[in-house]
C-alpha positions in Angstrom: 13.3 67.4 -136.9 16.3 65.9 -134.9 18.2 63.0 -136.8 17.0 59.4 -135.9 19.1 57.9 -133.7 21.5 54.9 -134.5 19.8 51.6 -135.3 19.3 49.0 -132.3 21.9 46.8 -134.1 24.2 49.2 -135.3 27.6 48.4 -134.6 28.6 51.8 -133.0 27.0 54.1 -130.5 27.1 58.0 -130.2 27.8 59.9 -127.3 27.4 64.3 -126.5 31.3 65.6 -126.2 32.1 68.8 -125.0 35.0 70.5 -126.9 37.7 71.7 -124.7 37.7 75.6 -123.9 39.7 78.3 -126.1 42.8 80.0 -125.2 40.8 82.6 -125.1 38.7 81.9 -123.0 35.2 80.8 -124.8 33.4 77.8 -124.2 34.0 74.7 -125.8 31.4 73.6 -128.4 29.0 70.9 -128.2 29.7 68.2 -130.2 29.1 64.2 -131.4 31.6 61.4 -130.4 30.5 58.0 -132.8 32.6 55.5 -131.4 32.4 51.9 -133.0 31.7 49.1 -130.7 34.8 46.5 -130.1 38.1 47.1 -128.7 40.1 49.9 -129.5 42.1 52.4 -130.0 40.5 53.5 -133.2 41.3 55.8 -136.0 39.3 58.8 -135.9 38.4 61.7 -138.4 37.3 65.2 -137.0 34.8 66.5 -139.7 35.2 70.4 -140.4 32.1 72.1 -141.7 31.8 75.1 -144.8 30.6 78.3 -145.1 27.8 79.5 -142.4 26.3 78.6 -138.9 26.0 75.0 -139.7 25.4 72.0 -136.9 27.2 69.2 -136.6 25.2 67.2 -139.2 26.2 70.2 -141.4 22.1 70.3 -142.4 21.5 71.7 -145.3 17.7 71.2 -146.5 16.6 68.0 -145.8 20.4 66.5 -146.0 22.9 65.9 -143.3 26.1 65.2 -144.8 28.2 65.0 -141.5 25.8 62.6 -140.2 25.9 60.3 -142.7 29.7 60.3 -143.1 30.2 59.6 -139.1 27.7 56.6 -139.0 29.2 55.5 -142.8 32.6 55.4 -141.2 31.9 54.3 -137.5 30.2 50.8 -139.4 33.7 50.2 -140.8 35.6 50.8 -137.8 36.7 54.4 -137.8 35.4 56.8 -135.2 34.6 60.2 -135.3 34.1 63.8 -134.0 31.6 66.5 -135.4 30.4 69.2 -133.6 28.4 72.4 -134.0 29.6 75.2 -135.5 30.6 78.5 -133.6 28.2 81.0 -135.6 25.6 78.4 -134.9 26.1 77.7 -131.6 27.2 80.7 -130.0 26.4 84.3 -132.6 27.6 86.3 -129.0 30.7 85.2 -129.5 31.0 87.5 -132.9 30.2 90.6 -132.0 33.7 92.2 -132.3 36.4 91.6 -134.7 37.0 88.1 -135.8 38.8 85.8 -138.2 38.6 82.9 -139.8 40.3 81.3 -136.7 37.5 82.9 -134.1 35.1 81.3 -137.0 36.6 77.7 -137.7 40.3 76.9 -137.4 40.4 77.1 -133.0 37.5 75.1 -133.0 38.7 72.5 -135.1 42.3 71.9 -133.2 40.0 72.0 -129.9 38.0 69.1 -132.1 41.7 67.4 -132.2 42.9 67.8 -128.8 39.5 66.3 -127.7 40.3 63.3 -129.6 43.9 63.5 -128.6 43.0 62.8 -124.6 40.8 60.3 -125.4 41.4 56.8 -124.5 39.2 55.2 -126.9 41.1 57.0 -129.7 44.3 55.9 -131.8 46.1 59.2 -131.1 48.5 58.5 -133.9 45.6 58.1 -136.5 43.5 61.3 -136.3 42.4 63.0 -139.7 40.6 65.8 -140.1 38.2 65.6 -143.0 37.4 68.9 -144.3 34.5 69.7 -146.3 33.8 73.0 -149.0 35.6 75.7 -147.0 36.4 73.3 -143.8 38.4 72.3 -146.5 40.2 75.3 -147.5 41.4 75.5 -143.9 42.6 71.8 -143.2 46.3 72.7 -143.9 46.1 75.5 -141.6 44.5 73.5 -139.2 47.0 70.7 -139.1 49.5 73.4 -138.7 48.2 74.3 -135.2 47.5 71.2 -134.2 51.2 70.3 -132.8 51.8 67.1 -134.6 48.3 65.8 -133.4 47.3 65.1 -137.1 48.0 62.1 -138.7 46.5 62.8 -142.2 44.1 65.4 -144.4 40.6 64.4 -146.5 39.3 67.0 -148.6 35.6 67.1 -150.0 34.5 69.6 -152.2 37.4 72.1 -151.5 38.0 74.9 -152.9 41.6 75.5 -154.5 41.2 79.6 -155.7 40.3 82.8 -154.5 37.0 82.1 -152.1 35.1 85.7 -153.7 36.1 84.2 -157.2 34.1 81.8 -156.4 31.3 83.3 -154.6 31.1 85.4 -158.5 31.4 82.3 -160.9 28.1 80.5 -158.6 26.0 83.4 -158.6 26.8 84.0 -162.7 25.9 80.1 -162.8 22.5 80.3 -161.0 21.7 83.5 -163.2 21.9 81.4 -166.6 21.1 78.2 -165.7 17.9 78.3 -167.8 19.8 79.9 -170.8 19.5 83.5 -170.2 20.1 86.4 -168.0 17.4 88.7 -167.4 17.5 92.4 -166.5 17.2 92.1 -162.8 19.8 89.1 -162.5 22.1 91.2 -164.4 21.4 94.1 -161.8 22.2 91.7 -158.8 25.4 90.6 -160.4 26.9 94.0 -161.2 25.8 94.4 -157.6 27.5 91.8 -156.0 30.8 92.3 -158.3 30.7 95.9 -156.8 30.4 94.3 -153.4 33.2 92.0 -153.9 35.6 94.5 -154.8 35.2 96.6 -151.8 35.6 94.2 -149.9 38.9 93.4 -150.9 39.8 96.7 -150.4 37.9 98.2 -147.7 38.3 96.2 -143.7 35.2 97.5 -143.1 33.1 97.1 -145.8 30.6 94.6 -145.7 29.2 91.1 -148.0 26.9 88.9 -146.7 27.2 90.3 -143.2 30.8 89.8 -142.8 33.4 92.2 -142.8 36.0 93.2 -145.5 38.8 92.2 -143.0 37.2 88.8 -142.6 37.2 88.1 -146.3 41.0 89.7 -146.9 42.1 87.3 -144.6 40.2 84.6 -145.8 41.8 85.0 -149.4 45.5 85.2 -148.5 45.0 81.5 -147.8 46.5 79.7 -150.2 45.0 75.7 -149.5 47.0 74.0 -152.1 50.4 75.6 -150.0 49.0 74.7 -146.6 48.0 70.8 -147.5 51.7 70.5 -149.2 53.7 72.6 -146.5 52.0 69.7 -143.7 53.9 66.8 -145.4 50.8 64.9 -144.4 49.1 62.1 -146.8 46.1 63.8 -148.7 42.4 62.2 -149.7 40.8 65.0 -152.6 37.2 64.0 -153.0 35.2 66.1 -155.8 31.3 65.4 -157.4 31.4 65.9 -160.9 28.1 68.2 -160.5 29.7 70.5 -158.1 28.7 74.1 -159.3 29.9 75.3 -156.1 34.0 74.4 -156.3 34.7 73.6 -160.0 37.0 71.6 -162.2 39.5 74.6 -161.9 39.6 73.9 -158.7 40.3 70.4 -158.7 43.1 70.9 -161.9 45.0 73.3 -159.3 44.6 70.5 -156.2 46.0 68.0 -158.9 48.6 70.4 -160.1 49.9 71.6 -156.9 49.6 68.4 -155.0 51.8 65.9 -156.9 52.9 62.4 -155.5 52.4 59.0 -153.8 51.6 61.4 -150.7 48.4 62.6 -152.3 45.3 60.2 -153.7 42.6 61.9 -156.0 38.4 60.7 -156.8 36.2 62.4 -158.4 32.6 61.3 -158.4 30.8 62.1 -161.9 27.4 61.5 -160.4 28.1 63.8 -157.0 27.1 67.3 -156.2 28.6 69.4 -153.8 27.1 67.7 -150.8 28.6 64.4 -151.9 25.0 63.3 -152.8 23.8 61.9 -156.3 21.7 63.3 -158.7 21.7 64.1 -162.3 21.7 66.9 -164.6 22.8 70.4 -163.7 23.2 71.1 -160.3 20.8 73.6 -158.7 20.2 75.4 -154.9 16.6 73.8 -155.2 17.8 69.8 -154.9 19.8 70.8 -151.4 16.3 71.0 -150.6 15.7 67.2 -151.5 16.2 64.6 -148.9 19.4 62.2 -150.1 21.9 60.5 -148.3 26.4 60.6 -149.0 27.5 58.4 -151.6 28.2 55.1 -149.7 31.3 54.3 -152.6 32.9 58.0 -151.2 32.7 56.7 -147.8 34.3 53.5 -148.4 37.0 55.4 -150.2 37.5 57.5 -146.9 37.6 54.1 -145.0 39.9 52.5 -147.0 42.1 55.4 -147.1 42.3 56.1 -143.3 43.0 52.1 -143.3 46.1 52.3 -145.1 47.5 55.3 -143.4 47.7 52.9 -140.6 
């Protein structure tokens, strides 16, 4: 079902934004402004989505992440931008070769320049907030965006080869009630095949997405890009993350090192940003929860004092 909309006395209102065309001619992207009410200019975070065809709540089960980090952020003042997703909106677009720049990174500076031209917008306090791989790319994003961006958040990003990861979740689910049976084994060995041919092989295939695609993917190196933007960093990690680990966040902490850069970790937090307890699992994306409120205060806060 849609989202509800904003409450009759909420203190912001939400309007449909079009993103500005490509270079390259494709359409621009439909998308959310949430605009608090008052006078502005306001700051403003763009919100960059992960892996897959995901909307511009970034719905995953009965969660909307994005959704509740625009309306958590517009109640304290600080407007926002999140819009679908290219592989969700327009698959047509991907029937030839593409990139990860066809996929997310054009988009997002489109996302920028939007917010850029707009009146209602402090043009000098635009952040992009990237979340899983939406973080990966946030250095590379800023990088194209001609000076537009004013500062980097980072939820649940990952620091290390993306296919390393992809290997270490699926070994995760495998034995996360204590053994690995024949048939799991079977789809690792599988998938490890998979992987490596992949980083070989242009043309090869993994999860409907082309060798080239993934090469490209991993000579990004995200802890480089966020340092090589001399912008102010936010790193935002849930201690029950299975998806991007604690190697992950030791090589954000090791590579990203002073006052520039501001580090949380939530004990309680999966990868979504969203409590629970226990080990994390695919099965509670499936549960109905909402963003930790203390993890969007800490964005608030932060974008506040980069002002």
């Amino acid at each position: 079902p849609p989202p509800p909309p904003p409450a009759a006395d909420a203190s912001f209102s939400e309007q449909a934004i079009t993103l500005p065309a490509l270079a390259s001619g494709k359409p621009g992207l439909p998308g959310t402004l949430t605009l608090p009410h008052g006078k502005g200019p306001f700051p403003a975070v763009v919100l960059v989505h992960g892996s897959g065809p995901q909307d511009r709540d970034e719905t995953i089960g009965g969660n909307r992440p994005f959704l509740d980090i625009a309306r958590g952020l517009a109640a304290q003042g600080i407007a926002s931008l999140r819009y679908d997703k290219r592989t969700r909106a327009r698959p047509q677009d991907f029937s030839g070769t593409f990139g990860i720049d066809d996929e997310t990174t054009d988009d997002a500076v489109a996302a920028v320049a939007a917010l850029a031209d707009n009146a209602a917008i402090a043009h000098d306090r635009i952040h992009v907030l990237g979340h899983s791989q939406g973080g990966l790319l946030a250095g590379r994003i800023a990088a194209r965006s001609q000076g537009k961006v004013a500062g980097l958040i980072l939820l649940a990003a990952p620091a290390r080869p993306i296919l390393d990861l992809l290997g270490e979740q699926n070994r995760y689910l495998a034995d996360l009630d204590g053994s690995v049976s024949a048939e799991e084994q079977a789809h690792l060995d599988a998938l490890d095949a998979a992987i490596a041919k992949v980083r070989h092989d242009p043309a090869a295939k993994l999860l409907e997405l082309p060798g080239h695609y993934w090469q490209q993917l991993e000579r990004i190196d995200p802890v480089a890009d966020a340092r090589d933007s001399k912008l102010p960093v936010l790193l935002l990690q849930g201690g029950r993350d299975f998806q991007v680990v604690d190697a992950d966040w030791q090589r954000w902490k090791q590579g990203l090192q002073g006052p520039r850069y501001r580090f949380h970790i939530y004990p309680a937090l999966n990868h979504l940003g969203i409590a629970g307890e226990g080990k994390g699992t695919l099965d509670e994306y499936g549960k109905p929860g909402h963003v930790d409120t203390a993890l969007i205060e800490d964005i608030a806060r932060w974008v506040d004092a980069q002002g």
